[in-house]
N, C-alpha and C positions, 0 to 999 in steps of 0.2 A: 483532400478529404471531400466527398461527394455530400458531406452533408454541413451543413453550418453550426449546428449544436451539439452540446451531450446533453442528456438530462440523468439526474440523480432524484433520490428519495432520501429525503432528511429528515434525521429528527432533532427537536429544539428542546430541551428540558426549561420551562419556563420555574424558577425560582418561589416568584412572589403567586402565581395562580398551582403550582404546585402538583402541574400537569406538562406532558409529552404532547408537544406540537408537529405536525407530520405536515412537509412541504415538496412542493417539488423541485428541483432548481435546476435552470436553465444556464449551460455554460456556452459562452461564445468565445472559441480560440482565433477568430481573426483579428476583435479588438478586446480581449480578455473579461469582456462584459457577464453579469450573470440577470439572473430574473428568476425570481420567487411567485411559486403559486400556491395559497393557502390550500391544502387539497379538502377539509373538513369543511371551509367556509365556502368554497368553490369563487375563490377568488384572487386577483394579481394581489401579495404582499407587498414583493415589491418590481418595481418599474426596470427597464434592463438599465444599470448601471457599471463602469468600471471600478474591477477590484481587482487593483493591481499586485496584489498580495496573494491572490489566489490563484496558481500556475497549474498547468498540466501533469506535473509533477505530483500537485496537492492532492489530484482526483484518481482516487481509489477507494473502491469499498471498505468501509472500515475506516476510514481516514477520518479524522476532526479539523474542520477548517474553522475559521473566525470571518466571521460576515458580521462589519461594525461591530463588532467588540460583544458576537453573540456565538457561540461553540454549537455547529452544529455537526454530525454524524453522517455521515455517507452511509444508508444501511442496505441501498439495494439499488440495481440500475434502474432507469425510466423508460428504458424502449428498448428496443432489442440491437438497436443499431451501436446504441454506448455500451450496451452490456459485449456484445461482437466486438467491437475496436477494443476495448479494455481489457477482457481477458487474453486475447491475442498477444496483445502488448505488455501483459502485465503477471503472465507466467511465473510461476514457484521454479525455484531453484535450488538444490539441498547442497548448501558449501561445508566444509570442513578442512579445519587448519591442521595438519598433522603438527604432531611434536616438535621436529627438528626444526617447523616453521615462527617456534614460539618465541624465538628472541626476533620476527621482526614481524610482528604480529599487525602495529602500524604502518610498517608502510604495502602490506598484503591488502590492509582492509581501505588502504590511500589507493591502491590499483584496482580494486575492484569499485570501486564510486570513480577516480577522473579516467582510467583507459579503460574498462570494461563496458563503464553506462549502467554500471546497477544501482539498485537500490537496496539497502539492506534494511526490514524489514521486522527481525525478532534474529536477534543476538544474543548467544547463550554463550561463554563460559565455561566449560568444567574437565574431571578429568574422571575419563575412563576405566574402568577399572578393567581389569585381564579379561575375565571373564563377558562383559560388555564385548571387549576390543576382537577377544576371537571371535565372538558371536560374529560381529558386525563384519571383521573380513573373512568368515566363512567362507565365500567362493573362491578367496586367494590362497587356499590350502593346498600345501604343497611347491609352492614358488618360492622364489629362493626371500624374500624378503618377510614371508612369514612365519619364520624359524625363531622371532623375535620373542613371539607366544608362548614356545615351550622352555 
């Protein structure tokens, strides 16, 4: 990595003041350090310390981490250089488990987290109906597997 940190923009929902606190945080993947900057008060919250609970993994837009026992929100990147490494790295991907894959449903979705390296993200469930199902393989009209439709 050519750079030493990521930053993120967080938000803190403060309970007892009954307002959104908006920080910025500093990640350090060489010794997994972070550091808080109040962005409204224009000042350090907190000092760079390690939080060893908080991995590369955890950092993604959207993502809810816990910093000392406080939930905060990933809701946008800080520079352009974290927002470039992160979405590079951290691409959508559309899976689907056909039918006949349905009695080994776990060990697809055990190969897709320890041999593939993915992450899964929003997991749905459900079942197709005909009409869905031919929409959806329109373009494979005509091949011999989509005879299944009519």
């Amino acid at each position: 990595m050519s750079q030493s940190r990521f930053c993120f923009i967080t938000e803190y929902f403060d309970n007892l003041a009954s307002l959104c606190k908006t920080f910025q945080l500093f990640y350090y993947p060489s010794d997994g350090s972070i550091e808080m900057y109040d962005i409204k008060n224009r000042k350090i919250f907190l000092k760079r310390n390690v939080v060893p609970e908080i991995t590369m993994k955890d950092l993604y837009k959207g993502s809810d981490i816990n910093i000392f026992s406080r939930k905060h929100k990933l809701i946008e990147y800080g520079d352009d250089f974290t927002k470039e490494y992160f979405e590079k790295v951290r691409s959508n991907t559309y899976g689907m488990i056909k039918p006949d894959g349905y009695l080994n449903i776990g060990k697809i979705i055990d190969m897709i987290y320890n041999v593939g390296g993915f992450t899964i993200t929003k997991l749905k469930l459900c079942r197709m109906s005909l009409d869905n199902a031919a929409e959806f393989y329109g373009e494979h009209k005509g091949k011999p597997f989509y005879d299944f439709f009519n």
